[in-house]
C-alpha positions in Angstrom: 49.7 -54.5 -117.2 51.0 -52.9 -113.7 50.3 -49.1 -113.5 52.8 -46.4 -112.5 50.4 -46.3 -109.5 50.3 -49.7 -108.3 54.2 -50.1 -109.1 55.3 -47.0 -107.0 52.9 -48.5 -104.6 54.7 -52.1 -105.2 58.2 -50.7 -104.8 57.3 -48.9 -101.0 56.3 -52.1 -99.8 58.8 -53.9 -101.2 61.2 -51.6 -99.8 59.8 -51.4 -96.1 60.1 -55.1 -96.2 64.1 -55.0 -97.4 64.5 -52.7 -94.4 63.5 -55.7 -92.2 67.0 -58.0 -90.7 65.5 -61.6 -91.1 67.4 -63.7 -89.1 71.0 -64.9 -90.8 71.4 -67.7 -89.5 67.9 -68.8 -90.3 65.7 -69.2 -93.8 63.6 -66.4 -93.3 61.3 -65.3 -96.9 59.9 -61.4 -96.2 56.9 -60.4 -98.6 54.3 -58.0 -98.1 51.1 -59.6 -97.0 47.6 -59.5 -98.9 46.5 -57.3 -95.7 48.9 -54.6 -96.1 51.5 -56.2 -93.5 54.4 -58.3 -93.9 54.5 -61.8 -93.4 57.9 -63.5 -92.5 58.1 -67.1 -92.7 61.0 -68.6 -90.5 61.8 -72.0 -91.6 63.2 -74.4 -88.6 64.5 -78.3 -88.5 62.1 -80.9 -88.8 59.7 -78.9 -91.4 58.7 -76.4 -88.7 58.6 -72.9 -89.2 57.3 -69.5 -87.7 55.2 -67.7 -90.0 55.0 -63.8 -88.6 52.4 -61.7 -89.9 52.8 -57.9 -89.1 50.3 -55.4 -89.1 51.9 -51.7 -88.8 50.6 -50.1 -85.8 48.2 -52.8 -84.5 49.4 -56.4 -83.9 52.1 -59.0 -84.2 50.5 -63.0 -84.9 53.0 -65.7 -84.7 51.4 -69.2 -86.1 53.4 -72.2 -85.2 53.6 -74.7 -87.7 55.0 -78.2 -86.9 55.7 -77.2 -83.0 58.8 -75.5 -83.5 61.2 -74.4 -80.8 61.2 -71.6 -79.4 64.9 -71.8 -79.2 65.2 -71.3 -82.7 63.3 -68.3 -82.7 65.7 -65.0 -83.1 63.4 -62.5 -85.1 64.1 -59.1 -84.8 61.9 -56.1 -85.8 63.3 -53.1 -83.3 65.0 -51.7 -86.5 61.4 -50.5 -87.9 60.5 -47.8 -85.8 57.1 -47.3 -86.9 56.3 -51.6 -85.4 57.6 -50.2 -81.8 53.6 -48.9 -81.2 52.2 -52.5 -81.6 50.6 -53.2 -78.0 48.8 -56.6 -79.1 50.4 -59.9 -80.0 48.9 -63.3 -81.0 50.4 -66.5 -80.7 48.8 -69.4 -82.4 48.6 -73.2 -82.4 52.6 -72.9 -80.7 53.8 -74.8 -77.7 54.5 -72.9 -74.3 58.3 -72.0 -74.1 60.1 -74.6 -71.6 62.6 -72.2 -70.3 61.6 -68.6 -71.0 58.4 -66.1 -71.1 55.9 -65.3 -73.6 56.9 -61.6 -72.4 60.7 -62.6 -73.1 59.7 -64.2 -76.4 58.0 -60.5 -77.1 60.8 -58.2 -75.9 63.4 -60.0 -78.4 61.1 -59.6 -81.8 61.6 -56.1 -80.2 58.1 -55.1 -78.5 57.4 -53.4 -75.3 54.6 -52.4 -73.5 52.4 -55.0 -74.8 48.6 -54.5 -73.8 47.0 -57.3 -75.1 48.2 -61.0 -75.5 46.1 -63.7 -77.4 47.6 -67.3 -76.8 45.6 -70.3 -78.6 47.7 -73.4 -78.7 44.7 -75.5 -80.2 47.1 -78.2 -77.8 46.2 -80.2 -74.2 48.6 -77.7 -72.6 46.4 -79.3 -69.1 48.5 -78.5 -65.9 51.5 -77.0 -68.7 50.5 -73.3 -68.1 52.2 -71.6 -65.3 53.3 -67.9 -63.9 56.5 -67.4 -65.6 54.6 -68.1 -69.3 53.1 -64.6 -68.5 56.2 -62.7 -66.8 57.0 -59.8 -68.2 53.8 -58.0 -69.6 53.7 -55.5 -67.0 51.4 -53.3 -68.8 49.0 -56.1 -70.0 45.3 -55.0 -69.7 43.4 -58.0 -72.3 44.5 -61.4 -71.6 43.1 -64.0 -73.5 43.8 -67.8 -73.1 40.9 -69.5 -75.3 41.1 -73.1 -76.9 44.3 -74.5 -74.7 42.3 -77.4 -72.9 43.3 -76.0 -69.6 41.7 -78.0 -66.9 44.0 -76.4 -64.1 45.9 -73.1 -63.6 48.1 -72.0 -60.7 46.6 -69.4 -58.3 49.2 -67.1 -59.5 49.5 -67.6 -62.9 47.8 -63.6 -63.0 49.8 -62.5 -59.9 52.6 -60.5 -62.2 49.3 -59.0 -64.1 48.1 -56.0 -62.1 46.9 -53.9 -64.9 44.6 -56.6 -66.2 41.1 -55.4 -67.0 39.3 -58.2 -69.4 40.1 -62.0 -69.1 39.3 -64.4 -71.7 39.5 -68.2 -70.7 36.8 -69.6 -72.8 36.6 -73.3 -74.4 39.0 -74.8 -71.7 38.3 -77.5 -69.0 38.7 -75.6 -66.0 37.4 -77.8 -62.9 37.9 -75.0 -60.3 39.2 -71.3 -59.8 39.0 -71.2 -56.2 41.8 -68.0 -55.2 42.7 -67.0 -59.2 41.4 -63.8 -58.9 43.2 -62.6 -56.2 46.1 -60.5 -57.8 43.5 -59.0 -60.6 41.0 -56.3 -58.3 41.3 -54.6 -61.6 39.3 -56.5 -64.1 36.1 -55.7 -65.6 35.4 -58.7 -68.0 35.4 -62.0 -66.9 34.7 -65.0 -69.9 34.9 -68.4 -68.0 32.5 -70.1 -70.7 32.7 -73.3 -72.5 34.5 -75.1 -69.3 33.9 -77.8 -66.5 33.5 -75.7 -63.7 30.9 -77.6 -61.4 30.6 -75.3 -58.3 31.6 -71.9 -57.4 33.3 -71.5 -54.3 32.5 -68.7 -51.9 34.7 -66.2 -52.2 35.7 -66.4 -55.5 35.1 -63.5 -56.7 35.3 -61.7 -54.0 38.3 -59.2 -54.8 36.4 -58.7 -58.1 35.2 -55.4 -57.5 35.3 -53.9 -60.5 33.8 -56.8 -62.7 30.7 -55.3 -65.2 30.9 -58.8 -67.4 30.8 -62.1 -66.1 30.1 -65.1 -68.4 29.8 -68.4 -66.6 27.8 -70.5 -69.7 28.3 -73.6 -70.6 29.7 -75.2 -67.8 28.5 -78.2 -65.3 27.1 -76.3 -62.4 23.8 -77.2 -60.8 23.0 -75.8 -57.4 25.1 -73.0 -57.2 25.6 -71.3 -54.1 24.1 -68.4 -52.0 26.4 -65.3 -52.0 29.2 -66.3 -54.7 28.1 -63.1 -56.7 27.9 -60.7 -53.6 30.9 -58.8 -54.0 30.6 -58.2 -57.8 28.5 -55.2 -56.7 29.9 -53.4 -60.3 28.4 -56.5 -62.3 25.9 -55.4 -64.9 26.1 -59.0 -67.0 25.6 -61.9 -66.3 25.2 -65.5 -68.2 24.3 -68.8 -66.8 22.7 -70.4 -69.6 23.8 -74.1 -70.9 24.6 -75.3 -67.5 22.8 -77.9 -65.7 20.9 -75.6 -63.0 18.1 -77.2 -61.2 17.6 -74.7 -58.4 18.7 -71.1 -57.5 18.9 -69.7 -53.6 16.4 -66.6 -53.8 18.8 -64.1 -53.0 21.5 -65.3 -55.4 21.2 -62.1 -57.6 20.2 -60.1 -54.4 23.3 -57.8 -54.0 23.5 -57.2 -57.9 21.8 -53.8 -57.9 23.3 -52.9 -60.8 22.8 -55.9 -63.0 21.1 -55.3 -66.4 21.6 -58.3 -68.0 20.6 -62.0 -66.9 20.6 -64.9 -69.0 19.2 -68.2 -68.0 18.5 -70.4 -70.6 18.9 -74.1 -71.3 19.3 -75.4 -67.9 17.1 -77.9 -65.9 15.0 -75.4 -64.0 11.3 -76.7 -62.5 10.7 -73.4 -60.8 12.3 -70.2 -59.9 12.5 -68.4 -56.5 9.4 -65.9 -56.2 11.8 -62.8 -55.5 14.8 -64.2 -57.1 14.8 -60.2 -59.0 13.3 -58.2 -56.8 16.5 -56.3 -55.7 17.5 -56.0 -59.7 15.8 -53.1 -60.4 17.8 -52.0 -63.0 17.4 -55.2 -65.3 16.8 -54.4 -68.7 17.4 -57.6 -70.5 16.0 -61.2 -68.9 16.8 -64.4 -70.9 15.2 -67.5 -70.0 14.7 -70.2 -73.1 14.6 -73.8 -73.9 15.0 -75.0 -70.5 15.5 -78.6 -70.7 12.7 -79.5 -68.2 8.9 -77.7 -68.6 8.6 -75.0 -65.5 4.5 -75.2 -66.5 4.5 -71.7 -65.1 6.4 -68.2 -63.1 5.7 -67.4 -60.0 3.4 -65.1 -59.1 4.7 -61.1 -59.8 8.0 -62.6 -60.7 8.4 -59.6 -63.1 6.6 -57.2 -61.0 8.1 -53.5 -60.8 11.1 -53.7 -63.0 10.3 -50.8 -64.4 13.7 -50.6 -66.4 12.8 -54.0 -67.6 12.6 -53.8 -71.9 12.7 -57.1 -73.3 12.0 -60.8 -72.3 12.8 -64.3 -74.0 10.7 -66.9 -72.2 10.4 -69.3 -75.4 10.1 -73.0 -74.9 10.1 -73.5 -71.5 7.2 -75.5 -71.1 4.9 -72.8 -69.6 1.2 -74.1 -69.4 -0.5 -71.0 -67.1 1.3 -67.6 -66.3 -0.2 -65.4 -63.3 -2.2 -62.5 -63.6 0.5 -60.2 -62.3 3.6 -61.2 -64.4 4.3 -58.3 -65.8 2.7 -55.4 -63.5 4.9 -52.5 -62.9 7.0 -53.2 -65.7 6.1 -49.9 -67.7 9.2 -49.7 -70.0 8.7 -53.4 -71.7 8.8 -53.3 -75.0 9.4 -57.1 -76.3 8.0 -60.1 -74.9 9.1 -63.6 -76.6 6.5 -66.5 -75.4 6.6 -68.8 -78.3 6.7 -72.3 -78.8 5.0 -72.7 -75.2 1.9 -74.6 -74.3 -0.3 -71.6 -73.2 -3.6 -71.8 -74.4 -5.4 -68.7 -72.9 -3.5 -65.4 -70.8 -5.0 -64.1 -67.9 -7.2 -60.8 -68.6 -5.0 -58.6 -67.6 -1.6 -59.5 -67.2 -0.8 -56.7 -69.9 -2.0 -54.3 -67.3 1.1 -51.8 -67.4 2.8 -52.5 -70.7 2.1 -49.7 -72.5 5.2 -49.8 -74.4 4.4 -53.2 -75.7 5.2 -53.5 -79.3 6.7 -57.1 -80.2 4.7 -60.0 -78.3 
């Protein structure tokens, strides 16, 4: 039995969605959603539709079903004034418009000032995805491009984007980005994992100047090169791991004074530069696991004086001996993971400083 309650509650909903002009010349259904939205399913030729799922005050999702085109797309919300604050839209498993904008596509459900854009196509979009897919979102700050099997993208597909702060481009198969980041000074997180990326060029990064996040795992590089990171003088993240690594230059990292996070992991390492860290003095986090080749040991006072240094995975790596001075100087370490190595005895006193310890 339905309570006064839930059918006053019933009959809002209801009546916020008969407020909403579905497309006439269209079969558009309107029902409130299980979320508290309103999902609008736009039925097209060729059992295609648009189902449009509409989240007061946050976001707009549009999931193509059956590629349909975007030609017959004509939804309208700008009647609903309380939809015009949505800043975010998602678009999802839908082909790129031939002959108009993903910011076009936006303004005519009735949005502006869109802040963040999701676009998954699930699809090979490969070379498809060009500048005037992202024209007008002149306010656009998150940008994310995940799962579209990109293996290229025009140096100015961002140009139009200078309010961009965070870029998402993970689970693509980008080869190169040589010159993409020169329109975006602006951004301050930077997700290029899950790709085939096999160098960096130098200069790539180079207008980043503002960049605190940079994720680079999972991709084909081996020897990257010396000074690719030397601009990124904001950069307090960085991971590397699941690439195919066998050697770093020593001063890779060297003009990252501010970098607090490293991650290394699973990659083909035999040994590491001496003072590959020394200039990261305000490391807090170091990640180095299940490399896929044993490093038998660190070099000598690899660790040595990080004194903001707290935690350490070194597990699996194939260690046999670490030196004496590992860890001296590194007074605010507080967990140190060595498992599943093949140390059999620890010099005397390579716990010297640590007396913070308390997970080993």
């Amino acid at each position: 039995m339905i309570t006064r309650e839930a059918f006053a509650i019933l009959a809002i909903a209801l009546g916020s969605v008969s407020t909403l002009h579905c497309p006439t010349n269209q079969s558009c259904n309107c029902a409130p959603s299980v979320d508290g939205g309103i999902e609008i399913n736009c039925i097209t030729k060729n059992d295609s539709s648009f189902l449009v799922n509409i989240q007061q005050g946050q976001f707009i999702k549009i999931v193509c079903i059956n590629s349909p085109e975007w030609s017959d797309f004509h939804l309208d919300v700008s009647s609903l004034p309380e939809f015009k604050t949505i800043k975010t839209m998602f678009f999802s498993r839908c082909d790129l418009p031939t002959n108009n904008s993903l910011g076009k596509i936006t303004q005519t459900i009735g949005i502006t000032g869109v802040e963040k854009l999701v676009f998954q196509s699930y699809k090979n979009l490969s070379f498809a995805l060009v500048k005037h897919h992202l024209d007008d979102f002149e306010n656009l700050k998150s940008l994310s491009l995940t799962s579209n099997n990109v293996s290229y993208a025009d140096k100015d597909l961002l140009a139009g984007l200078v309010n961009l702060t965070n870029l998402n481009l993970r689970d693509n198969n980008l080869h190169q980005v040589t010159g993409f980041f020169n329109y975006t000074p602006g951004l301050q997180l930077l997700e290029l994992g899950d790709n085939a990326l096999q160098s960096i060029e130098p200069g790539t990064f180079d207008n980043l100047k503002n960049l605190t996040f940079l994720n680079l795992w999972k991709n084909h590089l081996t020897e990257p090169r010396s000074g690719i990171f030397d601009e990124l003088v904001a950069l307090k993240s960085l991971d590397l791991n699941m690439n195919y690594m066998v050697k770093l230059p020593e001063d890779i990292f060297a003009k990252l004074e501010n970098l607090e996070v490293l991650n290394l992991s699973r990659n083909n390492f035999t040994n590491l530069p001496k003072n590959l860290l020394q200039n990261n003095t305000k490391l807090r986090n170091f990640t180095l696991f299940d490399n896929k080749r044993n490093m038998t040991t660190l070099p000598d006072a690899f660790f040595a004086n990080l004194t903001k240094l707290e935690m350490l995975k070194l597990k699996r790596n194939g260690f046999v001996t670490l030196p004496e001075d590992l860890f001296w100087g590194c007074t605010s370490l507080i967990n140190i993971n060595l498992e599943r190595n093949y140390l059999r005895t620890l010099p005397r006193y390579i716990f010297r400083d640590l007396k913070g310890l308390k997970i080993l």
